[in-house]
Steps between C-alpha positions, in 0.01 A plus 500: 500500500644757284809715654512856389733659781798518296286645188504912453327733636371677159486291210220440266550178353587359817163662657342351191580139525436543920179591408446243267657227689237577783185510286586151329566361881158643623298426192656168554393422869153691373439228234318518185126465633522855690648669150285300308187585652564854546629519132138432408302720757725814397432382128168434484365773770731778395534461113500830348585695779771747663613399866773508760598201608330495858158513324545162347673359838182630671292340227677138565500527910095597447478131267703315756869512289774552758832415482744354762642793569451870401866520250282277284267783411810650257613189371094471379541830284832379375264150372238738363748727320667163353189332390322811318279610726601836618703728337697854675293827420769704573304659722526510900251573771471549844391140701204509753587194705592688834863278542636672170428797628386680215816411283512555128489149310462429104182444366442200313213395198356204480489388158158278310617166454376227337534163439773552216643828519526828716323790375588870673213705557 
């Protein structure tokens, strides 16, 4: 286990590699079925669309693709943003899933792939 009591308070770079350092651990322990499989449901039922991310989380819970435990559901958008598959709008919206409580959160497109290459829409 990682120690960060004697880290500051306010620092970016250390909040980055925190942050990083968790989603690689919980991706980990979630394996590469669940981001494989949900990889290809947000790909191949969202293609060409402009979502938050709990649409495509509700998508893979309704098909059965859960992780381990919930922190996976970030490290998944860091997987799709790394492979091609979604890209930042720039734009933000408010979230309907009652436990965000209506908090603002980036929207994200999903791009047309194909075999070969990604196409943007």
């Amino acid at each position: 286990m990682v120690d960060f009591s004697d880290l500051p308070l306010f620092n970016l770079a250390v909040a980055r590699s925190a942050r990083d350092t968790g989603i690689q651990l919980v991706l980990e322990r979630a394996g590469n079925v669940f981001v494989d499989r949900a990889c290809v449901l947000v790909e191949s039922l969202h293609a060409g669309e402009t979502l938050l991310a709990e649409q495509w989380r509700k998508t893979c819970v309704e098909h059965g693709v859960q992780p381990h435990h919930p922190n996976a559901w970030g490290g998944l958008t860091r997987a799709l943003v790394s492979r091609g598959i979604i890209c930042p709008t720039g734009q933000f919206s408010q979230a309907t899933a009652t436990k965000n409580h209506g908090h603002r959160y980036e929207l994200w497109h999903v791009r047309h792939t194909t075999a070969h290459n990604t196409v943007d829409e």
